[in-house]
TORMI-546712 format. One line per field, with one value per atom (N, C-alpha, C): atom name; residue in one letter; x, y, z; residue number from 1. Coordinates in steps of 0.1 Angstrom, whole numbers, plus 5000, padded with zeros to 4 digits. Layout:
atom = (CA	...)
res = (a	...)
x = (X	...)
y = (Y	...)
z = (Z	...)
n = (NUM	...)
REM end
This chain:
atom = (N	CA	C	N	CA	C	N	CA	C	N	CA	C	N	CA	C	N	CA	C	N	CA	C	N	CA	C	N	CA	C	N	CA	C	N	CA	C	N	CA	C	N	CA	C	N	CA	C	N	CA	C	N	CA	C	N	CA	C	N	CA	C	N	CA	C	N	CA	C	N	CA	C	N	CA	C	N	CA	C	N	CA	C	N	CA	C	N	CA	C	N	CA	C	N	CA	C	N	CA	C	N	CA	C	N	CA	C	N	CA	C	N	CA	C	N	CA	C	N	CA	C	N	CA	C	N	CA	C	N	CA	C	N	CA	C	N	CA	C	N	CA	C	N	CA	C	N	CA	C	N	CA	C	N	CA	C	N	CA	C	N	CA	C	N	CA	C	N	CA	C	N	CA	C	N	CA	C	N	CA	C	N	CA	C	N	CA	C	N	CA	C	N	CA	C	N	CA	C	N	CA	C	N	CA	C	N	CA	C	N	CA	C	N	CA	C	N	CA	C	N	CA	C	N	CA	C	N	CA	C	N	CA	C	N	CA	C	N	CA	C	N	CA	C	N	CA	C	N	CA	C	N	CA	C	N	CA	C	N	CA	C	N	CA	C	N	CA	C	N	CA	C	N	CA	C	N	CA	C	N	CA	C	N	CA	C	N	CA	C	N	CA	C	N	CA	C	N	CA	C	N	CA	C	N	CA	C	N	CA	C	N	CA	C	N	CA	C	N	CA	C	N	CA	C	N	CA	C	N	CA	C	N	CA	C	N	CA	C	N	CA	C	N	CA	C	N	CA	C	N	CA	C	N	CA	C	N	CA	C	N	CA	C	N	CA	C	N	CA	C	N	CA	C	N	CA	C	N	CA	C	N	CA	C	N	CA	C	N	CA	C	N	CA	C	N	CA	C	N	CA	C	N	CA	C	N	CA	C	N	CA	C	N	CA	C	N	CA	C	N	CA	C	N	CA	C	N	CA	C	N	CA	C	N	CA	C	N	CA	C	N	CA	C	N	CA	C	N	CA	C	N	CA	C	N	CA	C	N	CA	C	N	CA	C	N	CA	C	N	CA	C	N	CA	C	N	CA	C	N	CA	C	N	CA	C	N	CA	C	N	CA	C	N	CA	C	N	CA	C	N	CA	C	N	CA	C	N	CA	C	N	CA	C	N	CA	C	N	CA	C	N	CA	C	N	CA	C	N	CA	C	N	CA	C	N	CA	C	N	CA	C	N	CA	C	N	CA	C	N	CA	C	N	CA	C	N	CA	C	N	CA	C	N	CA	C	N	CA	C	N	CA	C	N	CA	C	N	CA	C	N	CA	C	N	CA	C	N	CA	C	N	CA	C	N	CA	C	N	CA	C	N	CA	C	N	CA	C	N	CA	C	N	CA	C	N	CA	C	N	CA	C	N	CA	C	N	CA	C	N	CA	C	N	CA	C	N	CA	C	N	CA	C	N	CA	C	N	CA	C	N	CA	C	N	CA	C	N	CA	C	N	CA	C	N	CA	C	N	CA	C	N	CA	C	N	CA	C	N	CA	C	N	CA	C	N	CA	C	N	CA	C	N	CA	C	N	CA	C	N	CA	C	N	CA	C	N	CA	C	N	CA	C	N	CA	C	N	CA	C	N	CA	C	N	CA	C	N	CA	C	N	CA	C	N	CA	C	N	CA	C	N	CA	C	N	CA	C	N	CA	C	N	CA	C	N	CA	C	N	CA	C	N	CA	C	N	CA	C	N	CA	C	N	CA	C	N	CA	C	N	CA	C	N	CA	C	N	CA	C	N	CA	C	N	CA	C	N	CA	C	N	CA	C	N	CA	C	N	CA	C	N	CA	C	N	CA	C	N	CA	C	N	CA	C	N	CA	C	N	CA	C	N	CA	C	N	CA	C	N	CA	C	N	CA	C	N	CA	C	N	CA	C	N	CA	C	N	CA	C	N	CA	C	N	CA	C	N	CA	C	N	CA	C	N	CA	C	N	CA	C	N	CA	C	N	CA	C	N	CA	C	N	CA	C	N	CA	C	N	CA	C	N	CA	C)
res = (x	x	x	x	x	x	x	x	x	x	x	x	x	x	x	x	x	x	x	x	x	x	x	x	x	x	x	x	x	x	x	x	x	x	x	x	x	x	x	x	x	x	x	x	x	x	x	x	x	x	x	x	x	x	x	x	x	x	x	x	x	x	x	x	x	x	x	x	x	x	x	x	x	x	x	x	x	x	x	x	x	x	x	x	x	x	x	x	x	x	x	x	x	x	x	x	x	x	x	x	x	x	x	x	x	x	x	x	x	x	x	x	x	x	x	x	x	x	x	x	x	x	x	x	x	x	x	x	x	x	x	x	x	x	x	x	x	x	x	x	x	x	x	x	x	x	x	x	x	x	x	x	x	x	x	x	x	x	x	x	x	x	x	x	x	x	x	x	x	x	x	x	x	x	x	x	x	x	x	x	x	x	x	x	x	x	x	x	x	x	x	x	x	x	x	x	x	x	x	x	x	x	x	x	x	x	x	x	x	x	x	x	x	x	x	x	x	x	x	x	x	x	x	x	x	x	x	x	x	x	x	x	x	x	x	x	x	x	x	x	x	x	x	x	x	x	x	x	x	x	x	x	x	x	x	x	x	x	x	x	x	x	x	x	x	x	x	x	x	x	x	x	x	x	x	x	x	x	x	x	x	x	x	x	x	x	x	x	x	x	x	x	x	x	x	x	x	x	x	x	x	x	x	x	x	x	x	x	x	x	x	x	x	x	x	x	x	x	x	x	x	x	x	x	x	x	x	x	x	x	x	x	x	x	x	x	x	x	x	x	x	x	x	x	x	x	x	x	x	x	x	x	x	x	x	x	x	x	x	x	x	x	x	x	x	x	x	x	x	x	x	x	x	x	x	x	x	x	x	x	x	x	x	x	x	x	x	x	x	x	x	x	x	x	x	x	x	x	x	x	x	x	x	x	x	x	x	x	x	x	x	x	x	x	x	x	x	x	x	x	x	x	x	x	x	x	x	x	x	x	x	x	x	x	x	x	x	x	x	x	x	x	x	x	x	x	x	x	x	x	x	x	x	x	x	x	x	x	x	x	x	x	x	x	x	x	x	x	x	x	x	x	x	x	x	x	x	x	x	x	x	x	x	x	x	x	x	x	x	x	x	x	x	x	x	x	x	x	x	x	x	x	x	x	x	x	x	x	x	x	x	x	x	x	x	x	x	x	x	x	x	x	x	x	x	x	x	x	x	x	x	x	x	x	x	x	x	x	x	x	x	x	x	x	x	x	x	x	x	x	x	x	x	x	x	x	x	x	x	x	x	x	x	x	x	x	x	x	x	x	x	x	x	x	x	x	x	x	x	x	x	x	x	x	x	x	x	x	x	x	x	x	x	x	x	x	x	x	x	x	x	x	x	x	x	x	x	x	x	x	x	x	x	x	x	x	x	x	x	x	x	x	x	x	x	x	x	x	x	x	x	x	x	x	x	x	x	x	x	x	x	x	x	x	x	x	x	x	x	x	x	x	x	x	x	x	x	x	x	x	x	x	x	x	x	x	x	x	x	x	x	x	x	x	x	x	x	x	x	x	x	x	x	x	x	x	x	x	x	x	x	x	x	x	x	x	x	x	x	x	x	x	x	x	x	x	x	x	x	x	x	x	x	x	x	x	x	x	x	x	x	x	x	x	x	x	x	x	x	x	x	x	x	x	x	x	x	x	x	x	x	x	x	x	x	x	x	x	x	x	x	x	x	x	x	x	x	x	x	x	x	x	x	x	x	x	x	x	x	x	x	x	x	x	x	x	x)
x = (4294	4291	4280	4274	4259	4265	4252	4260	4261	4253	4250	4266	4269	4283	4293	4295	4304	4303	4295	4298	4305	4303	4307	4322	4328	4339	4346	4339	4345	4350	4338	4340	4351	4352	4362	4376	4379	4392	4401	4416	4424	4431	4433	4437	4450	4457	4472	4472	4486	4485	4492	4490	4494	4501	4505	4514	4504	4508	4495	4489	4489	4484	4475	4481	4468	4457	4463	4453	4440	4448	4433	4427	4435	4424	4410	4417	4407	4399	4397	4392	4381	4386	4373	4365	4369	4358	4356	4362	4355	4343	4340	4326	4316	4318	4302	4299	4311	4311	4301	4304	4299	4283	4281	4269	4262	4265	4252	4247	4254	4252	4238	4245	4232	4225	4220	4213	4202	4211	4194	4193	4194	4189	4179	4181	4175	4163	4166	4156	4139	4150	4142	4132	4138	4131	4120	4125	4112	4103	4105	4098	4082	4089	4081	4073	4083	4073	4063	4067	4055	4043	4044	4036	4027	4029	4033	4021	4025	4017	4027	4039	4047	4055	4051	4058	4049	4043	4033	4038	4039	4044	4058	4065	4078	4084	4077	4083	4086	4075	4078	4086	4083	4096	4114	4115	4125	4131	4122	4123	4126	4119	4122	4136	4144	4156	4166	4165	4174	4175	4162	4164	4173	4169	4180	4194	4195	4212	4217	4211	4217	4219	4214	4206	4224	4228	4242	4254	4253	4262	4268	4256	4264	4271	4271	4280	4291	4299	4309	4315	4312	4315	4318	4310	4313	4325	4326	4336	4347	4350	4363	4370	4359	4356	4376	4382	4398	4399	4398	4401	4392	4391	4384	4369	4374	4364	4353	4362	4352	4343	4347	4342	4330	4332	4325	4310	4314	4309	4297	4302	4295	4282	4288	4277	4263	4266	4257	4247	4254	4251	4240	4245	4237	4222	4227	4212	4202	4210	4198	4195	4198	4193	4181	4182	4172	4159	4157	4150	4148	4151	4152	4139	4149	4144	4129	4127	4113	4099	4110	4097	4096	4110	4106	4094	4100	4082	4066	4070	4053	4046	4038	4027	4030	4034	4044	4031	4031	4020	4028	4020	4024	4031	4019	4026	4038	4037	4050	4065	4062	4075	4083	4077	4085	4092	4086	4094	4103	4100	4115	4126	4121	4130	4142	4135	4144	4157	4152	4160	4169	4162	4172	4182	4178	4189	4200	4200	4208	4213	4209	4214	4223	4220	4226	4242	4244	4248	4261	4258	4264	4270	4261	4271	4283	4276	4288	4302	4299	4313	4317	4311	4323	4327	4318	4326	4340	4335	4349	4364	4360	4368	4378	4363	4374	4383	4377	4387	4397	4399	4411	4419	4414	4424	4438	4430	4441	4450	4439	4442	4448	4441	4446	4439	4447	4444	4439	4441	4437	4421	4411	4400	4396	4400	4398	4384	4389	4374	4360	4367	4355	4342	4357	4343	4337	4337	4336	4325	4318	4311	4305	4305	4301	4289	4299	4290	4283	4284	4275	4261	4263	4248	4241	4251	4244	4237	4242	4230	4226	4225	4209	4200	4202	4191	4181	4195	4191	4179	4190	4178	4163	4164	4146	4141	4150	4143	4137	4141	4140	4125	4128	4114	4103	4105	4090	4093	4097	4092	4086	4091	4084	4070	4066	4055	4048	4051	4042	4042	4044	4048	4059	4070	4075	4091	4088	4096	4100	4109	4119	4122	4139	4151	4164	4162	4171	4168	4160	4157	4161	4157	4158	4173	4183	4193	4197	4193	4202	4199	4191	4185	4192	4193	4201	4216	4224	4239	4240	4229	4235	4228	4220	4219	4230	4241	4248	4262	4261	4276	4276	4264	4262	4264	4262	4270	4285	4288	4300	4309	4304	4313	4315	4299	4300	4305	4309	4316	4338	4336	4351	4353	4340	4346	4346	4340	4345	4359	4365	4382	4389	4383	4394	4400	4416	4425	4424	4414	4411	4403	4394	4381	4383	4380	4377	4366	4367	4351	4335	4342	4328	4324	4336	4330	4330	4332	4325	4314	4309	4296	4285	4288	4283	4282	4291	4288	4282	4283	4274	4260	4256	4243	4236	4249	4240	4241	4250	4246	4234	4227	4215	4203	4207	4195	4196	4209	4206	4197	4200	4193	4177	4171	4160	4159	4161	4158	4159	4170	4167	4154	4149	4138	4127	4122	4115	4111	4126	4126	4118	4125	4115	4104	4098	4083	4077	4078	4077	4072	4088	4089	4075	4074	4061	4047	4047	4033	4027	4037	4033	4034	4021	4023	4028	4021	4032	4036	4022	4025	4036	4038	4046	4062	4064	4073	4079	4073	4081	4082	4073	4079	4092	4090	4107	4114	4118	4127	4134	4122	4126	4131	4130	4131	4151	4152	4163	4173	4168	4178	4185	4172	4179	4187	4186	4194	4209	4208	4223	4228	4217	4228	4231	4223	4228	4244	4240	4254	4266	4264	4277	4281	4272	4279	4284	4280	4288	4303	4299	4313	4324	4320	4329	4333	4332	4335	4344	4338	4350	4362	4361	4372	4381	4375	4381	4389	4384	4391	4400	4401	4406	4424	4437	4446	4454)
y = (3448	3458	3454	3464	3458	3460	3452	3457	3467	3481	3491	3501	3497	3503	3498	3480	3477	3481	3486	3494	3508	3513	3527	3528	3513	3512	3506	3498	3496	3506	3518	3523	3539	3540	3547	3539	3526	3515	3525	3526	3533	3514	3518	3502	3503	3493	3490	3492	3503	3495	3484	3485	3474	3470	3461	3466	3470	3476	3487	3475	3467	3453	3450	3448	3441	3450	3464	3476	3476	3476	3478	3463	3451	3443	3439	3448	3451	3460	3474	3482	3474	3464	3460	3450	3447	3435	3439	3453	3453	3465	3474	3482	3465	3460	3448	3443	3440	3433	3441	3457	3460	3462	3463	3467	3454	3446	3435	3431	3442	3446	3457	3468	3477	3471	3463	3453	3450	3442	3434	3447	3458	3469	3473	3475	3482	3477	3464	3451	3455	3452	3453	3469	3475	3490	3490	3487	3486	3480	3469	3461	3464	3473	3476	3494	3500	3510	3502	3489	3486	3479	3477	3475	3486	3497	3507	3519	3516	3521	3536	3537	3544	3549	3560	3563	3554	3545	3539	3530	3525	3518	3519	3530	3532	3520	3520	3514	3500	3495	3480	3482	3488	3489	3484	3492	3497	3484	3481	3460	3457	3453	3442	3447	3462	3462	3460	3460	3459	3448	3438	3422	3416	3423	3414	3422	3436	3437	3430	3422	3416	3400	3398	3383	3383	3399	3399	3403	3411	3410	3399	3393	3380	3370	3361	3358	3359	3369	3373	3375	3382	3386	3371	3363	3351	3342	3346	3340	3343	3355	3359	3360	3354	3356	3349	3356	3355	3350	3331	3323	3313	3304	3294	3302	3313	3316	3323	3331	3340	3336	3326	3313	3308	3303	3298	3305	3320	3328	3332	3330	3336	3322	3313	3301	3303	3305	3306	3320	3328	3341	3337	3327	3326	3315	3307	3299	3309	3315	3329	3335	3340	3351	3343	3330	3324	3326	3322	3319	3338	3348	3365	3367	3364	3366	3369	3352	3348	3352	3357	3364	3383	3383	3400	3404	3392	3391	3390	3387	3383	3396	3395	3409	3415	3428	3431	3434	3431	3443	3438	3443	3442	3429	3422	3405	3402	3402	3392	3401	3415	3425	3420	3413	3410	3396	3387	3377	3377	3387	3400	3401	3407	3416	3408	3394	3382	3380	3378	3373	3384	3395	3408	3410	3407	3410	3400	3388	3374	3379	3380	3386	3395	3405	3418	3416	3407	3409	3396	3386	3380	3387	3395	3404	3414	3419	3427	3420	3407	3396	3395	3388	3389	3402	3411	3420	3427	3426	3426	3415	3409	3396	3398	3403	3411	3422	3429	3443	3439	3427	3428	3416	3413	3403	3407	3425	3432	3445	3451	3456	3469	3471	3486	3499	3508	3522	3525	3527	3534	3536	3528	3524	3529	3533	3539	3545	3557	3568	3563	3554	3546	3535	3530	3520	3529	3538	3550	3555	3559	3564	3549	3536	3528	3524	3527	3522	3535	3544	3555	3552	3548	3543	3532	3524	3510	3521	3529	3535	3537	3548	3556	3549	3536	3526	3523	3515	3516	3521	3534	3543	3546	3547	3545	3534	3521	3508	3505	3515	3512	3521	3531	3541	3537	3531	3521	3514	3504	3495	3501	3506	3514	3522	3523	3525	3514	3502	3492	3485	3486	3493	3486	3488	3480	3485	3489	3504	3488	3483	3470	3483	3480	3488	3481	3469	3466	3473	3476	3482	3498	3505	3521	3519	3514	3515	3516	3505	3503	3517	3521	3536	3545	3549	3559	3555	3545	3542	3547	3539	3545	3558	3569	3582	3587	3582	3590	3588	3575	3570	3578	3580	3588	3598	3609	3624	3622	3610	3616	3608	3597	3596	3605	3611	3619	3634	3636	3648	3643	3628	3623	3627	3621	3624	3635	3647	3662	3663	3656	3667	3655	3643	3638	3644	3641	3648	3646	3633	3629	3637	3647	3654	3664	3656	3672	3680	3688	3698	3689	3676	3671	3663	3658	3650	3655	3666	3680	3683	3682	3687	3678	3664	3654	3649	3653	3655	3667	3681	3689	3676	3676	3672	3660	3654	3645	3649	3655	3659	3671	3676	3685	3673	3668	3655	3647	3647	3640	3649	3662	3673	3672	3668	3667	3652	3644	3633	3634	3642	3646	3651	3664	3668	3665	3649	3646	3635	3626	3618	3628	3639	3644	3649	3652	3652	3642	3628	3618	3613	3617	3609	3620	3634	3645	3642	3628	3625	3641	3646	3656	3650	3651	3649	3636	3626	3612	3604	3608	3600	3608	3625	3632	3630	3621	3630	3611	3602	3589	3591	3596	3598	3599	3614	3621	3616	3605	3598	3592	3583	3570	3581	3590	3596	3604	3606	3610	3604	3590	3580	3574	3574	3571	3581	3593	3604	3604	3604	3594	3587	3576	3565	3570	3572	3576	3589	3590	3604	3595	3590	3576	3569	3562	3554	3564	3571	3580	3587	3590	3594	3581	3570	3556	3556	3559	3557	3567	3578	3593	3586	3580	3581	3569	3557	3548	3551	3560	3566	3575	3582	3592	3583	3597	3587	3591)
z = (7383	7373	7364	7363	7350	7340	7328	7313	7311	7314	7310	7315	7328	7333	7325	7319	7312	7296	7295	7281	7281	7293	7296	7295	7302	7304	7294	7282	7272	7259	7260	7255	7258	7268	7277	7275	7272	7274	7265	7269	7263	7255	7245	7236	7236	7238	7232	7213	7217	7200	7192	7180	7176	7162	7157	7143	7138	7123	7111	7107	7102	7099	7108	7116	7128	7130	7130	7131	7124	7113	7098	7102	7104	7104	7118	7127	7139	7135	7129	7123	7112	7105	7100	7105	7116	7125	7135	7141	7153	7156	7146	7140	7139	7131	7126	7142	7147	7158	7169	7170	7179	7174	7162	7155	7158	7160	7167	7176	7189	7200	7196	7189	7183	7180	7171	7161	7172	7181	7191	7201	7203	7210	7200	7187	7176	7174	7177	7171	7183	7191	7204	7205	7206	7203	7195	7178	7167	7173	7177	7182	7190	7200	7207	7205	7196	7187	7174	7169	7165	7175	7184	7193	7201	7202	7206	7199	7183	7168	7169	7174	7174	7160	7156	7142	7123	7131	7123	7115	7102	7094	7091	7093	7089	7106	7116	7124	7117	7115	7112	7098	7091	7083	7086	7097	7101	7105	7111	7122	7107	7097	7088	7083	7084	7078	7089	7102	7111	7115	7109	7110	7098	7090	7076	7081	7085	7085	7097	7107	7120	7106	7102	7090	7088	7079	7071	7076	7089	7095	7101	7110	7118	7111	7098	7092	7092	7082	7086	7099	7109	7121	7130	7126	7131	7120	7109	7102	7102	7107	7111	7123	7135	7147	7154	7159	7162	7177	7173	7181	7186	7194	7196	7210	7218	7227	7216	7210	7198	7195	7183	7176	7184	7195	7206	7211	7211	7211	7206	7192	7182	7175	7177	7174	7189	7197	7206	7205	7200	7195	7183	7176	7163	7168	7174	7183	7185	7196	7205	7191	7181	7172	7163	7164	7157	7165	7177	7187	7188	7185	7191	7175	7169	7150	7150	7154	7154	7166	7172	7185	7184	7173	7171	7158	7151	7138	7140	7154	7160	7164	7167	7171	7187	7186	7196	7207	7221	7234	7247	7253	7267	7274	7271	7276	7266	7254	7248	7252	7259	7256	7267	7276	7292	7289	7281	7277	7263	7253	7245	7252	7267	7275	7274	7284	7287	7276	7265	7249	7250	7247	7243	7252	7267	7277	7271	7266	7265	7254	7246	7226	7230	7241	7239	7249	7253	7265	7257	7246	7245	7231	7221	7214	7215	7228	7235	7238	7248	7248	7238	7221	7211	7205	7211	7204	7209	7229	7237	7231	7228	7222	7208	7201	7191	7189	7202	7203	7210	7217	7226	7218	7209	7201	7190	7187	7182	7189	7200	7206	7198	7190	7176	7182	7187	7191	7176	7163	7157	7152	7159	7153	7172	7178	7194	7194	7183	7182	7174	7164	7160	7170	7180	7189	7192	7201	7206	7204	7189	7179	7179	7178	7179	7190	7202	7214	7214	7212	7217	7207	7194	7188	7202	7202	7216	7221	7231	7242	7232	7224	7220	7215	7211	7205	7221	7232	7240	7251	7248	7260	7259	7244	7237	7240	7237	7239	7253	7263	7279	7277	7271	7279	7270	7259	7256	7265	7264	7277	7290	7292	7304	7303	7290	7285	7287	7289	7289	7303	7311	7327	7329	7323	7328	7337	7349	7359	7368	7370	7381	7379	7392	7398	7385	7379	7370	7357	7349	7339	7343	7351	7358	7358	7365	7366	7351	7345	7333	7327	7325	7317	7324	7338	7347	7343	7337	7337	7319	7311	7298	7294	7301	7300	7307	7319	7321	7307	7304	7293	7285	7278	7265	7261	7271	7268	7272	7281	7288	7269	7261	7253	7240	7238	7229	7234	7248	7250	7252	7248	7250	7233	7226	7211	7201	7214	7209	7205	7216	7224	7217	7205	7199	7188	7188	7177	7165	7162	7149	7143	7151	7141	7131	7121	7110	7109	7101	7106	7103	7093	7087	7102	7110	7120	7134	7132	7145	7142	7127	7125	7127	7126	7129	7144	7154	7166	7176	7170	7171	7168	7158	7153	7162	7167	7173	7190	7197	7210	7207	7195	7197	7197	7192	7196	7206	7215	7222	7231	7231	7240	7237	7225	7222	7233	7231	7239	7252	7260	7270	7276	7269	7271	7270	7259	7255	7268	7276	7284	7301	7300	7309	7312	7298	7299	7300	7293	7293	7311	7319	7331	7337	7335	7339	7337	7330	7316	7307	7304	7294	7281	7274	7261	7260	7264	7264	7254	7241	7227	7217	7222	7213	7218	7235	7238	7240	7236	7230	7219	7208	7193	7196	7200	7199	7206	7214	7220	7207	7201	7189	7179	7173	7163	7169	7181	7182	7185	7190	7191	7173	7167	7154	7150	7149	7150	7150	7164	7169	7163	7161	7155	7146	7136	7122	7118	7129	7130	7138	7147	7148	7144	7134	7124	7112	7107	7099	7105	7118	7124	7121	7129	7130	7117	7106	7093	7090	7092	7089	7103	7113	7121	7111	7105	7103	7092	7080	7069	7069	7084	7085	7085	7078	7078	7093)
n = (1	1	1	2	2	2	3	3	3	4	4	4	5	5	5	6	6	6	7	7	7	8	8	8	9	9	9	10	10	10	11	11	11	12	12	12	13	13	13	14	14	14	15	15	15	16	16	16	17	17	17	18	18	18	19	19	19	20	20	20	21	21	21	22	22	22	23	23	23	24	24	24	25	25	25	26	26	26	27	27	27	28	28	28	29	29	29	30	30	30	31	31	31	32	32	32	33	33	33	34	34	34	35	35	35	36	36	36	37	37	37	38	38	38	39	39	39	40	40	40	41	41	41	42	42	42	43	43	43	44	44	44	45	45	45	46	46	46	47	47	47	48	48	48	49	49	49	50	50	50	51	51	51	52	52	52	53	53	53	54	54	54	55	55	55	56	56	56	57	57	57	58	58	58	59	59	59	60	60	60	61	61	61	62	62	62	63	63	63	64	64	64	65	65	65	66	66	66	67	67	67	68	68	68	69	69	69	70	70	70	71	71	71	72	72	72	73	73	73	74	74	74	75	75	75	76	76	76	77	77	77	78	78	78	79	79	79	80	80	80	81	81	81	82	82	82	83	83	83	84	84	84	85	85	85	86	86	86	87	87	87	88	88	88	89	89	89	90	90	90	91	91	91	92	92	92	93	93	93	94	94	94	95	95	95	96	96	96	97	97	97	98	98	98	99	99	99	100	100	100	101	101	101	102	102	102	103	103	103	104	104	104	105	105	105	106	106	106	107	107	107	108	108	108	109	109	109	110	110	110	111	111	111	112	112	112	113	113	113	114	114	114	115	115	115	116	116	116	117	117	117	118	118	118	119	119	119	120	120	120	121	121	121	122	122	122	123	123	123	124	124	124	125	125	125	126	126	126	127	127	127	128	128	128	129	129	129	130	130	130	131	131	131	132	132	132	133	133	133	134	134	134	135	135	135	136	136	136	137	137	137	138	138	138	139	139	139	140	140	140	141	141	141	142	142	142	143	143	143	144	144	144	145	145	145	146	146	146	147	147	147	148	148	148	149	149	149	150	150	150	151	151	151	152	152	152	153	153	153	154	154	154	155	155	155	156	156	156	157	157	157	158	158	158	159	159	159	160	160	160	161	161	161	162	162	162	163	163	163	164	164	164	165	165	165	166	166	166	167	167	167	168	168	168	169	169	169	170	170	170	171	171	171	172	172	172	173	173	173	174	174	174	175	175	175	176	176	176	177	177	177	178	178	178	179	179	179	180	180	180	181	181	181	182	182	182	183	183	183	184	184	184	185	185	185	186	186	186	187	187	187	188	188	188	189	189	189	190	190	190	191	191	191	192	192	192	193	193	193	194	194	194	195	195	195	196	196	196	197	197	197	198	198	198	199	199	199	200	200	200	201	201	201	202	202	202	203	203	203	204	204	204	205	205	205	206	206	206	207	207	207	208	208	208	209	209	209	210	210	210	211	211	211	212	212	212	213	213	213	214	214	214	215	215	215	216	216	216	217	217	217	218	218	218	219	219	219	220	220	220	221	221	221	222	222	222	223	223	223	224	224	224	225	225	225	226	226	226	227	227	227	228	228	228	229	229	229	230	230	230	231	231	231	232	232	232	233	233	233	234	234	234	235	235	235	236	236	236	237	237	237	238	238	238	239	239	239	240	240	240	241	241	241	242	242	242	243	243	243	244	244	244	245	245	245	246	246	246	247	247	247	248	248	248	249	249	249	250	250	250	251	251	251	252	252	252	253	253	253	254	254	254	255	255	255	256	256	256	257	257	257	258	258	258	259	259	259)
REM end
């Protein structure tokens, strides 16, 4: 299974539940946890829209804030990390992010993006393990619709981060796949977190908002794949992936407050 299909399926997992205690305290470690999964997708992306001259200075902007909130998340997330594999986990996690840090500050093009790739694949792939670690440590259905709304930021950061890259030619059968697995996860979670029981109208409105953008990215990825318009139609990839996120993490929060 690739990562791209084990997110599909993490985010699909029906959770055991578990006492209300344990619940709330999975609910608050297991959002940061998955957000550092996001974090080195996000990283990665800016990265290569400032390379790119994609969106212009707000890009690199964007890098220097999604580098300090990976800076203040991982901390904690590793300080609360539940048990000795976690733990284990998360210090290796913290090596690679030193070594990731320092190669996403550098001057992004073509050559440095293939040896990014490398890092980001390792960052992304070992945030996801603790964050699997932490969900299964409490195993709290009540925070269900929140990973949910979680991983679905992961792709959308994602699927942008793939089609710059591929702007800089970078088309393997491992990269294509990964983009073919999390373009199909993404509607099918954000059409799982229509039909949940938890939504009130503020976070139906907030899922309307972001399946219309995902529809912009859709269209934007197939002009893109047509070469129509190819500087207007990566803008609007990066512009709708943030989109998403921004409407998922605000969802994850309306789910987690919700009583």
């Amino acid at each position: 299974m690739t990562r791209a299909a084990a997110l599909g399926a993490i985010a699909f997992a029906v959770l055991v539940p578990a006492a209300p205690a344990q619940a709330v305290e999975a609910a608050v470690r297991a959002r940061p946890a998955i957000r550092l999964e996001m974090l080195a997708e996000r990283v990665a992306k800016l990265n290569a829209q400032v390379g790119q001259g994609v969106l212009g200075g707000r890009s690199r902007r964007s890098l220097e804030e999604a580098i300090r909130d990976f800076d203040e998340t991982l901390g904690p997330v590793m300080e609360s990390a539940p048990g000795a594999e976690a733990r284990d986990t998360y210090r290796v996690l913290t090596l690679l992010w030193v070594q990731y840090r320092a190669l996403a500050l550098k001057p992004a093009n073509r050559d440095t993006a293939r040896k990014f790739r490398d890092r980001t694949d390792e960052l992304a792939f070992i945030a996801a393990k603790g964050a699997r670690l932490v969900q299964e440590s409490a195993r709290a259905s009540s925070n269900a619709s929140a990973v949910r709304a979680e991983n679905a930021a992961v792709l959308a950061q994602r699927v942008a981060k793939i089609h710059l890259w591929m702007q800089w030619g970078m088309r393997d059968e491992v990269l294509a796949r990964s983009l073919r697995e999390s373009s199909e996860n993404l509607p099918r979670i954000l059409a799982t977190l229509r039909e949940s029981p938890a939504n009130t109208p503020e976070i139906s409105e907030e899922l309307a908002g972001a399946e219309g953008q995902l529809r912009f990215l859709e269209d934007a990825a197939r002009d893109l794949a047509q070469r129509k318009s190819e500087a207007r139609a990566i803008e609007f990839i990066a512009k709708a992936a943030d989109h998403i996120l921004d409407s998922m993490e605000r969802v994850a929060g309306l789910y987690e407050r919700a009583p």
